[in-house]
C-alpha positions, 0 to 999 in steps of 0.5 A: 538872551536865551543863550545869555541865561543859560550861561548864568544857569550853567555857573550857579551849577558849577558853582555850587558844584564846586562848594559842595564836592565830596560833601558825602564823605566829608569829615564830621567837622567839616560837615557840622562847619558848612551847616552852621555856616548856612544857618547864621546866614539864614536865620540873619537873612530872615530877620532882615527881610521876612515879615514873621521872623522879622517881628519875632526877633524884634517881640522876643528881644532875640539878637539873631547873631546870638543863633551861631549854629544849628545846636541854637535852632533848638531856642526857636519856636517850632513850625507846622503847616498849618501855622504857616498855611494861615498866612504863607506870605509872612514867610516869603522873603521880601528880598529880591531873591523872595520878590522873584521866587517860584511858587510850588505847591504841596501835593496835598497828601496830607489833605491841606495844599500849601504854596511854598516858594523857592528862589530860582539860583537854589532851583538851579542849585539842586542840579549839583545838590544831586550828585550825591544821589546820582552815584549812587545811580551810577553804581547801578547802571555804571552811568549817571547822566544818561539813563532812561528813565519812567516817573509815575507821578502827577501831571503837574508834579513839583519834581517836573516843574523843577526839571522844566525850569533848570532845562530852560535856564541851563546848557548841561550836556548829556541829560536822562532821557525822562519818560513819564506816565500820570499817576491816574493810568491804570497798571495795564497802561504802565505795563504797556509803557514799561514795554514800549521804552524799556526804561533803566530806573522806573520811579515814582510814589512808592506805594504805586510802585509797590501796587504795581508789581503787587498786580505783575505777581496776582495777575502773572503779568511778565514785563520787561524789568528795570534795572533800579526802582527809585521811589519817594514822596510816600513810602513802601512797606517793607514786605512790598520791598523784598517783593520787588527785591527778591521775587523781581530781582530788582535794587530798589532805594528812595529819596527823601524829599519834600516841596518844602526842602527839595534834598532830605535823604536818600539811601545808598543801597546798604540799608533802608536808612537814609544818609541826610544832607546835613549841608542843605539842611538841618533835621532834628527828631523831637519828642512830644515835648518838643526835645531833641531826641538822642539818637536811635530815639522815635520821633516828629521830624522837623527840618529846616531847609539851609538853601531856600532865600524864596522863603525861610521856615525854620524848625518846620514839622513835616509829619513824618516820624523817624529816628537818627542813627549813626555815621557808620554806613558800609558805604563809607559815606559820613552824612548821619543817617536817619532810620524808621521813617515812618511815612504818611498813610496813605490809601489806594482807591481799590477799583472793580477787577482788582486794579487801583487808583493811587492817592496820588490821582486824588490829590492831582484833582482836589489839591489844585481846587483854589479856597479848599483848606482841608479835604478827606475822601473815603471810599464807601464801596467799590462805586460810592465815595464821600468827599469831606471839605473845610473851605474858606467860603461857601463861594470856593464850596460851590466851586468845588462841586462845579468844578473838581466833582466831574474830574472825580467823575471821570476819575472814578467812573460813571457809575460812580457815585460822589456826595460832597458836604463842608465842614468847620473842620475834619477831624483825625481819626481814633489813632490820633493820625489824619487820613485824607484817602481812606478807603473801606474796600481794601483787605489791608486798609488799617495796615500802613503803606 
């Protein structure tokens, strides 16, 4: 049966393969057909068979085959997380597809988890979906498939268990050679790794990469440099970039992503802008009054994921705030481009010696605590933190203290101290932004990472 699964893995890739080659040099029509395409089929398909959608076309007298390309997704209702985190289920489809979909879960970085789910043949997909990303890859090391790789990220990341799934269910030759480290290992162990495998492309949170080599240059630490840094999830600030690029020597380029729409963006190299994959999804900036934005105008990116049957949010805000440029890239590739992507903020955890804990660590502890709808941590002083929490009873507040509070102690250090108190809810702060890692001991903790 292994063997049987494997196969039918191996097909949905090269099928999708098939449909999606040459997809980044496309002519704009072509590209604008693939797209409206997916979009009647996934607005039709979520009147069928998603509870939310399924009402809100029948309520709003909405023939949903009056929605014949993305230019009519702008008639809909736009989505946040928190109206979807009320009730997640609504927005799972009830197909086979939804009834049989894996279930992920945000990593909390906006301080509220969510479970999202993905059917499994767009998992499988994703592995063909890649191939725009891995040239780019290949102009660097001049192979694809075959690199050695290091990831900074959490134990239990969405990236792994989609990596775990697609080895289990697929027969494809000549993988990367994946290495990981977890995101709470401190900068000396990474070095330490770093020398042992030698890796090609060292990947991961950017503001952890952008640490790391912060700590390489205050501490004159030399070690063996990749040949590529690939960065996502968060962002890095563009002087931690020309650091890298410059003072290292090192290409550094990033991928837009989240668990909601596994394939955004990534960047060819020519540019901090990002080339979007217009196939796979439908991203539209809108202003304050819920409008498009022409482009080159700032605002709230909102996407709509064109592969995912496990589960359909149309219109959803990601938090994130950007500007859509143009098609004219030096690299010849015709995907719009997105510029001035302005990332969450994010905080890391300044220790004792002038190391760090990433805010990554954080969430890997809090977002897996089961019944906490919203958290924020602040670090006080070098050893006092202060772990705000919305929960959805006192029951899962108990929990929490009994269960997350020592692996934040083991996080932090014994002589760590940790004060926990629920609230009804946490508000954002004076800029109008939530931050759920703060902390008060960094030199720079008001400048954007």
């Amino acid at each position: 049966m292994g063997i049987i699964r494997k196969a039918y893995g191996n097909a949905v890739v090269l099928k999708a393969a098939f449909q999606s080659r040459g997809v980044a040099y496309a002519t704009p029509e072509k590209l604008r057909r693939m797209r409206d395409r997916r979009v009647r089929w996934l607005v039709r398909y979520a009147a069928r068979t998603v509870p939310h959608y399924r009402e809100f076309f029948n309520e709003q007298g909405i023939d949903p085959r009056d929605i014949h390309g993305a230019g009519d997704l702008s008639d809909l209702p736009l989505l946040d997380k928190a109206m979807v985190a009320e009730d997640p289920a609504r927005f799972r489809s009830q197909s086979h597809h939804g009834r049989r979909a894996l279930q992920f879960r945000t990593s909390g970085s906006t301080g509220e988890p969510l479970d999202i789910y993905h059917d499994r043949r767009s998992v499988l997909e994703n592995i063909a979906y890649s191939a725009p990303e891995r040239a780019v890859t290949t102009v660097y090391l001049g192979h694809g498939f075959t690199h050695r790789t290091l990831r900074i990220n959490r134990g239990s990341s969405t990236l792994g268990e989609v990596q775990a799934f697609c080895a289990a269910n697929t027969l494809i030759p000549g993988r990367p050679q994946r290495h990981r480290v977890d995101v709470t290992a401190q900068p000396g162990e990474v070095i330490e790794r770093v020398r042992e495998l030698r890796p090609e492309i060292l990947g991961g949170y950017g503001a952890y990469l952008e640490l790391l080599f912060r700590y390489l240059q205050a501490n004159d630490i030399e070690m063996p440099l990749p040949r590529l840094i690939s960065y996502g999830a968060e962002g890095m600030t563009l002087s931690g970039r020309r650091l890298i690029t410059e003072k290292f020597g090192i290409p550094v380029v990033a991928n837009y992503s989240a668990v909601e729409c596994f394939k955004i963006g990534f960047q060819c190299g020519r540019g901090p802008h990002y080339h979007i994959h217009e196939d796979l999804c439908h991203l539209r900036i809108v202003g304050r009054d819920g409008r498009d934005q022409a482009p080159g105008g700032v605002g709230n990116v909102v996407v709509t994921n064109l592969v995912n049957r496990g589960m359909v949010l149309l219109n959803y805000r990601l938090g994130d705030v950007a500007a859509l440029g143009d098609r004219d890239c030096a690299c010849g590739r015709t995907l719009v481009c997105m510029t001035g992507l302005q990332g969450r903020k994010l905080d890391a955890i300044v220790m004792p010696g002038g190391s760090f804990i990433h805010a990554g660590a954080v969430w890997s502890v809090l977002a897996r605590s089961s019944g906490v709808v919203r958290y924020q941590l602040i670090q006080q002083a070098l050893d006092r933190f202060e772990v705000k929490l919305v929960t959805v009873d006192g029951e899962a507040y108990e929990r929490f203290k009994t269960e997350a509070v020592p692996e934040l102690q083991a996080l932090f250090g014994p002589s760590a101290q940790i004060s926990v108190t629920r609230h009804e809810q946490i508000l954002p702060g004076s800029s109008g932004k939530f931050r759920p890692i703060m902390s008060k001991c960094r030199r720079d903790a008001n400048d954007d990472l």
